[in-house]
Each structure stands twice: as structure tokens, then as C-alpha cells.
C-alpha positions, 0 to 999 in steps of 0.5 A: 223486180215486178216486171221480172217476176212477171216474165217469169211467170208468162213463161211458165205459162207457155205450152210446151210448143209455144217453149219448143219455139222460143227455144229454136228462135235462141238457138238461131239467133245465139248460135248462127251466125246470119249468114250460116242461117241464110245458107240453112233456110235455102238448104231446107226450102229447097229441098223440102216437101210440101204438104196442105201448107206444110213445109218438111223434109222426109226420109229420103231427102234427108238420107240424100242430103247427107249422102248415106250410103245405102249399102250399111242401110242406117238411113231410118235411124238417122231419121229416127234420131232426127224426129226425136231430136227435133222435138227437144226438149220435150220428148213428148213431142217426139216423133217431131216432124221434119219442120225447119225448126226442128230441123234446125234443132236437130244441126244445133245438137249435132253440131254441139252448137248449144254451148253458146246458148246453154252456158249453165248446162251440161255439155254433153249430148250422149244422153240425148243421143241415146233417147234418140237411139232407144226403144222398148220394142224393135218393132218400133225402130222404124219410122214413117217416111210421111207424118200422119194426117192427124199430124199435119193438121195438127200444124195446119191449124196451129199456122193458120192462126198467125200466118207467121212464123215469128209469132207461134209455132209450127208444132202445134199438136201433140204428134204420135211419140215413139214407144220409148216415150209412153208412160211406163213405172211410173211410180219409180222414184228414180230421176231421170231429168236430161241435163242438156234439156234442163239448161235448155228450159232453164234458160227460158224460165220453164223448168216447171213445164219441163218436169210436168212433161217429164212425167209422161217421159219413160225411165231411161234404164228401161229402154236399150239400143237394139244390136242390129241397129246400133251395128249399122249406125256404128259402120256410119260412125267408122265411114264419117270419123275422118270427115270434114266439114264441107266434104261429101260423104259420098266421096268416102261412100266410094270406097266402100267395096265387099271386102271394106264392109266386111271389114267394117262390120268386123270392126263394129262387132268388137266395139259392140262387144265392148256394150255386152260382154255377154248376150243381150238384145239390146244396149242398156244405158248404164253400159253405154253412158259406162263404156262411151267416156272411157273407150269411145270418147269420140266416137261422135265427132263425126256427127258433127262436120255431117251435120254442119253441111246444112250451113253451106249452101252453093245457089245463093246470092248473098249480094242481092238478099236484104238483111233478114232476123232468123225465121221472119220470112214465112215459109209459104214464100220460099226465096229462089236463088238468084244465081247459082254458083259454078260447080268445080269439079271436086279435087282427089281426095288425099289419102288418109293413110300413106299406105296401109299395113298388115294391121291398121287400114282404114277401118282400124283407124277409124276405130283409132279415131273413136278414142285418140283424137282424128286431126292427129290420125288422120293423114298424120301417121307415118309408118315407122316399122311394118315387121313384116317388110323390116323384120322381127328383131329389138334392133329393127325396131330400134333404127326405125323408132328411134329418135321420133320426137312425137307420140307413136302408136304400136299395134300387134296382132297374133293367135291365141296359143293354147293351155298347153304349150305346143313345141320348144319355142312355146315352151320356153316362153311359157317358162319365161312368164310366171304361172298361168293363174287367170283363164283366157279373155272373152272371145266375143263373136270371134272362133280364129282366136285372133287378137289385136293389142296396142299402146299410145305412146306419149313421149319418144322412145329410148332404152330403158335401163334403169325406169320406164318411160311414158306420161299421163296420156299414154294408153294400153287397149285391146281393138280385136275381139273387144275394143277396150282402153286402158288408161294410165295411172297417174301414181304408177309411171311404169308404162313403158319399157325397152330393154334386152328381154322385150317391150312391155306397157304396165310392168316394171323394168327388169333388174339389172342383175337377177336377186339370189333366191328370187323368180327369174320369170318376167314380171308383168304388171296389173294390166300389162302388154309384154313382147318378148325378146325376139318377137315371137310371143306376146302375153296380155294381163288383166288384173280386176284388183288393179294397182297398176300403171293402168287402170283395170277394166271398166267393164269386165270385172275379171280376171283374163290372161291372153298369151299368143303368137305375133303374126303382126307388128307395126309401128306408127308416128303421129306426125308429119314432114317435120318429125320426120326430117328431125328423126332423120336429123337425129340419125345423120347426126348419131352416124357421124359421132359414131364414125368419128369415135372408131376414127383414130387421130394421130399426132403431129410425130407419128413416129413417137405415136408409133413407139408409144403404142409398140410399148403398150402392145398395142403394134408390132411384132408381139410373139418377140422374146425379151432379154434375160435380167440375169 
């Protein structure tokens, strides 16, 4: 107990830097394996810059490793995050300098590696990931390429005194912080404790160093993400969500022509308005920390196979390297590689999409990607139906979906009509809905009206003549011009429906035969998609008060109605060869019970079969006169 107690309390009277440097001694010994830590220190040194004694990385050579793409221009904001994670879990020490203990800092929260240290803590980076992100004051947002003088002796003198690594830190001195870290409303009691650093300090005993460094930390409802640089590290986001891990980015870099930038910022600015409904200058974190778990979930992942490239080093011999603990080689000493490994050329890359459709190309599944997991998007979607080669009509839609046994996905795109009806065919659509009550939905920056709807679907489908179909993981959302998902409802099960008067989500299926003295219109639901019968119109209806069979918005606390006219109608399968053969297993097998149904199979006497159907009247001459009963 004595000796514990006494652990204890020499922890508590670490400085901030020396608990910084325990902090990555767990992180490399606990969450890498030895190899993985070999292949990082031979990316890190031989890349490094060297000055007065300082090994660290800039700018430019992070940006290059990672290989981002000039032409969206976030490579300083990557940067920031980088000098701001590298000082975790003090954020005074932020901006950090690129040392490799920060740098392995940095992999470890952007792999999501730190689960295997923080058992007790909160896995969840986004916090984080938004301080790194935040400033009080755009001019901030940029970093230097080069850390300060002040700074570098700062780490000089704190690696003088050892000589090595193992024994004290090289982040000695207090570095410049970034403005979001300067002292502001303090006297607010609000909490603002980072649960992922509370783990992180509570595994080494320090959480008393923790808040006193807290103190100095500025409240994180005051900070917000500036609109021009969150647009351009959402373009990154879209660019790496199908990454994999030992994949250069480069390789996806190509393909971006005038038109896919364009797109992408198409793309970014629809879930950008998804942050602020209205005009703001920046994204504060009560939006972020609201919209992120419910319509972008995954919008992160691809940070994580970026970042895991520091563990994959091609010019090493591993056979001639002698077992090392993590970080007991000083880095005045850099190891030279022995052999260099012979560079394959790189394979084609497979196509993420088989083809791509009027709707979904590989930004909109990139969008996708954000909240519907990637490894069951990418390249594994088939085209079912495109209306625009199959045609917009229920038994199209009918022979290309049916009978896929796997989750699809249905996308349609179109043109808001307008209040008043234009032409007999908007009029009688107008006069199947009910009543207009609710005004149009927020356009965003978008003034051509289009719009962009789409369900998940979870279970196959069918006709639904009686009850809707669709489980607890389906999902309604809007991609254009706000990205928003709409979850199910685990009370209501009425999600989806297939019948003679359209396809709809959220609302309950027609009666079969029409009530005396009740509304013939259609009924839609809370938060519900209709498309009627021949394809033509669809109608897409929020209900704030909810009740539906999907939830309402988490953010938009109104009421909106959008109808429109269909310009676009797809839909996909998640899946790959083997659905595919069994969908069209299915169909051969319903073709043959069809045939055989409208094949007549005579008996053994075929003229007693014959006689038998004349007296049913079924054969022969049917206009003959009977005889008199007189």
C-alpha cells in the first residue's frame, strides 16, 4: 500500500512534459507491435529535419508523406491538427513540434490505437479532433512551416540534460500555443474536461496535473471550425474514405479533374450546411458534437488507414536489426537502412464503382461512405436499376430489384415544383397528396432547386399488400442540398412500402379498399419519401413533432414539405457475385414455375379429356342450338 501511495504521488509531481513523455513510452509500448515500431522510427528519421540537434518534421514533408493533394489545399490544417495533437493530453503545450513523440501521438489518435491503453476512457476522438480543428480568430489557422527559436532551445536544453530519450522528454518548454488555448471566461463554471485525456492521465495517476493545466485551457463552446477550412478538410474526408491502408493516396489524387473538384465541393457544401442551417462564420461544437454521431458517423474513418502508413516502411532489413525497446536508440544516431526493398510497380486500381450513374458517382458515394459503412460500399454496389437505361415504370423497378436478398439503396433526384401547380400532370399530383400545410425545405447555397432523397434498405424487396417491410437499420436521408439521415424508429415498423400507387418510406401502406366518407389522398407519414405510381413526382415530408417510422430532425427543429419532379431514379445493391447469381437463381427458378402454370397437361385418354372440356364449354363449336324439352 506504502509503495503504492508513493507511485502515486511522484507521478502527481511530474511536470506536464515529463507525464507527456510517459505518456508516449505507454502509447509505443502498449499499442504497437515491435515491428510496427521499427517501421515508424525509419519513416520518421529518415524523413526528418534536423535543426541545432532537433530531430522533427515540417510542413511539407508531412503533407508529401501523406501524399495531399495540393489542389484542395488542406495540407496547413492537417498540420495544425498534428501540432495540436502531438501536445495531447495537455493542450498547453499545443502547438507541439513535430518531434517523434509527438508524431507517434499523433498516429495513435488518428489510428484510434488508444483503446488498448485507455481501457477506462471514452473511445471517442471527435472532441479532440475538434480542438485541433478550432480557433477564436481566422487569422490563427495558419501555422509555421519551421518551430520558433525560442522553441528549439527550449528542447535543446531539456535534451542536453539526459542525452537520452528514455530518460526525459524532448518537449521541455513551454512552446507558443495556438489562440484557441489562451486563457478566456474563466470564471465560467462550465466543465469542459476531454474525456479521452482524462483516461489518458488517469492511467498514469496525474489527473490533478491534468485540470491544474486545464485551467489555462479555453472553454470549448467558445471556439468554432472556420467554414473555408472545415470545406477543404471535408474534400480530404471525401478523397480518402475508400482508402486502404498500405494505399497511396496519390493513386486516388489522379482522378481528381476540374469537373471531380467541383464536385466534390458540391458535395462538401451540402454537408457543411448540414453545421448551420443558417449563416455563421464558423462551426461551433454543439452543432458538430449534435450532427456528427447522427448523419455523419463515419466520416473520420478514413483518417484512420492515412495515418497507419507511418507503420509501413519499404528500406528496412528487418533480419539485421537487433531487438530494440521503443525509443532507446537516441535520435543523434539515426539507423541507415541496410537494404532497400525492390519497388513493384503498383497494380491498377479496381474500380470503386462498376459504373457510375446519373446520381451516385464517386463523390455521392464517398458522401455515402460518411454515414453507411465503406467495406459494404465500396466496390460492393451493384446497379440493379438506372431509370434512365430501364425505364420509369413499378414493373421495371419490379424485374431489376426483386429478388436481391441483400440491403439496397434507392436514390432519387429531381427539381422542386412550384406552389402552384403547373399543368394537368402536377395537378392531379397535387390532388392525390393532402393539403400543402408546411413551406418548402431549406435550399442551402443551392438556386437550381435540386434535390437528392434516398433510403437504406435492410431486408429484400416484395410487394406489400397488407404491412410495410424494413428492420431497425434502415434509413431515409436527404444528400442535396443538406446532408441529413433519418434513422428508424424501433415503435413504428412502417418503413417501407411497395404497391400499385407508388413507393414510399415512413408512411403506412394504403387501404386496401377506400373507407365511405374518408380522404382518398395519400397518406404520408412524419418524416416520409413517396413516389408515386408512374414515377414522375415524388414528395418528401418533415414533421418536427415526429411519431413516425423515422425519426425527425436533429437539427432542423421545422416543419418542411419538398415536392419535385423525378429527373433521376436508381437503384443499388450491396453485394457482390454471390447475390447476384442468387437473384438470378431466384428469377430462373420463378420463369419455370410460371411456364409451367400456363402449360396444360393432358391425361392418358385424350379423347375423354376432350369430351369433358366440350361439356364445360370450354372447346368446340359454342354457338350450336340445343334440342327442344318439348
Amino acid at each position: 500500500m506504502g509503495q503504492q501511495h508513493s507511485e502515486e504521488q511522484g507521478a502527481r509531481n511530474l511536470s506536464t512534459e515529463q507525464l507527456s513523455h510517459e505518456l508516449a513510452l505507454r502509447f509505443a509500448s502498449k499499442c504497437f507491435t515491435p515491428l510496427e515500431i521499427t517501421h515508424f522510427k525509419d519513416v520518421f528519421r529518415s524523413l526528418a529535419d534536423e535543426q541545432d540537434g532537433i530531430h522533427y518534421w515540417k510542413e511539407e514533408t508531412l503533407c508529401c508523406f501523406l501524399a495531399i493533394p495540393d489542389t484542395l489545399g488542406p495540407g496547413p490544417l492537417v498540420y495544425q491538427m498534428a501540432t495540436y495533437l502531438g501536445a495531447f493530453p495537455f493542450p498547453s503545450l499545443a502547438p507541439s513540434i513535430l518531434t517523434i513523440e509527438a508524431m507517434l501521438k499523433v498516429v495513435v489518435i488518428m489510428t484510434e490505437r488508444y483503446g488498448r491503453v485507455l481501457k477506462n476512457g471514452k473511445a471517442d476522438r471527435n472532441k479532440l479532433l475538434f480542438r485541433s480543428l478550432a480557433v477564436f480568430d481566422r487569422r490563427m489557422s495558419s501555422v509555421h512551416e519551421k518551430p520558433s527559436q525560442e522553441s528549439l532551445n527550449a528542447l535543446r536544453a531539456g535534451h542536453s540534460e539526459s542525452g537520452e530519450m528514455t530518460k526525459t522528454s524532448p518537449i521541455q518548454g513551454h512552446t507558443p500555443r495556438f489562440f484557441v488555448d489562451q486563457p478566456a471566461n474563466d470564471d465560467e463554471e462550465e466543465e469542459d474536461d476531454d474525456e479521452l485525456a482524462l483516461a489518458a492521465l488517469d492511467s498514469l495517476d496525474a489527473i490533478e496535473v491534468f485540470k491544474l493545466d486545464q485551467r489555462a485551457d479555453t472553454k470549448i463552446h467558445h471556439a468554432q471550425i472556420p467554414i473555408d477550412n472545415f470545406r477543404r478538410l471535408l474534400m480530404l474526408l471525401l478523397i480518402i474514405a475508400p482508402l486502404d491502408a498500405q494505399e497511396n493516396l496519390s493513386r486516388h489524387a489522379e482522378r481528381l479533374t476540374a469537373a471531380r473538384v467541383e464536385g466534390l465541393r458540391r458535395v462538401a457544401d451540402s454537408i457543411l450546411w448540414s453545421f448551420t442551417p443558417e449563416q455563421n462564420p464558423g462551426i461551433f461544437y454543439q452543432a458538430f458534437n449534435t450532427v456528427i454521431p447522427a448523419s455523419l458517423p463515419y466520416m473520420f474513418d478514413g483518417l484512420n488507414p492515412l495515418f497507419e502508413h507511418f507503420l509501413f516502411s519499404k528500406n528496412i532489413d528487418l533480419s539485421k536489426r537487433r531487438r530494440q525497446s521503443p525509443f532507446s536508440t537516441p535520435l543523434s544516431s539515426p539507423i541507415k537502412p541496410s537494404l532497400t526493398v525492390s519497388q513493384t510497380p503498383d497494380s491498377p486500381l479496381e474500380p470503386l464503382l462498376p459504373r457510375e450513374g446519373e446520381i451516385l458517382d464517386l463523390n455521392v458515394l464517398s458522401q455515402l461512405a460518411f454515414f453507411l459503412k465503406g467495406s459494404n460500399l465500396f466496390r460492393r454496389l451493384r446497379p440493379l436499376y438506372i431509370g434512365g437505361d430501364a425505364g420509369f415504370s413499378m414493373g421495371s423497378i419490379e424485374q431489376k430489384v426483386f429478388n436481391w436478398h441483400a440491403p439496397s439503396i434507392l436514390l432519387v433526384s429531381g427539381t422542386c415544383l412550384p406552389s402552384e401547380p403547373d399543368g394537368a400532370r402536377e395537378r392531379a399530383f397535387a390532388d392525390f397528396l393532402p393539403p400543402k400545410r408546411f413551406p418548402n425545405g431549406a435550399s442551402g447555397n443551392s438556386t437550381s432547386g435540386r434535390v437528392v432523397f434516398g433510403a437504406y434498405l435492410d431486408v429484400p424487396w416484395k410487394h406489400t399488400y397488407k404491412e410495410a417491410i424494413g428492420g431497425s437499420h434502415a434509413l431515409l436521408f436527404q444528400l442535396e442540398p443538406i446532408h441529413e439521415v433519418f434513422r428508424a424508429s424501433t415503435i413504428n415498423p412502417e418503413h417501407a412500402t411497395f404497391t400499385k400507387h407508388g413507393i414510399s418510406f415512413g408512411s403506412p401502406p394504403p387501404r386496401a379498399r377506400p373507407v365511405s366518407g374518408l380522404s382518398q389522398h395519400a397518406m404520408l407519414g412524419a418524416v416520409s419519401l413517396l413516389l408515386d405510381a408512374s414515377l414522375e413526382f415524388g414528395v418528401f415530408n418533415h414533421d418536427s413533432n415526429g411519431g413516425g417510422s423515422f425519426h425527425s430532425s436533429q437539427t432542423r427543429k421545422n416543419d418542411w414539405q419538398d415536392r419535385f419532379e423525378i429527373e433521376s431514379l436508381e437503384v443499388w445493391g450491396c453485394g457482390g457475385d454471390e447475390e447476384a447469381e442468387k437473384q438470378r437463381a431466384a428469377w430462373a427458378f420463378e420463369d419455370r414455375e410460371a411456364v409451367a402454370r400456363k402449360t396444360l397437361r393432358m391425361g392418358k385418354d385424350v379423347e375423354a379429356d376432350r369430351a369433358l372440356l366440350e361439356m364445360a364449354g370450354l372447346i368446340g363449336n359454342h354457338n350450336a342450338t340445343g334440342g327442344s324439352m318439348g
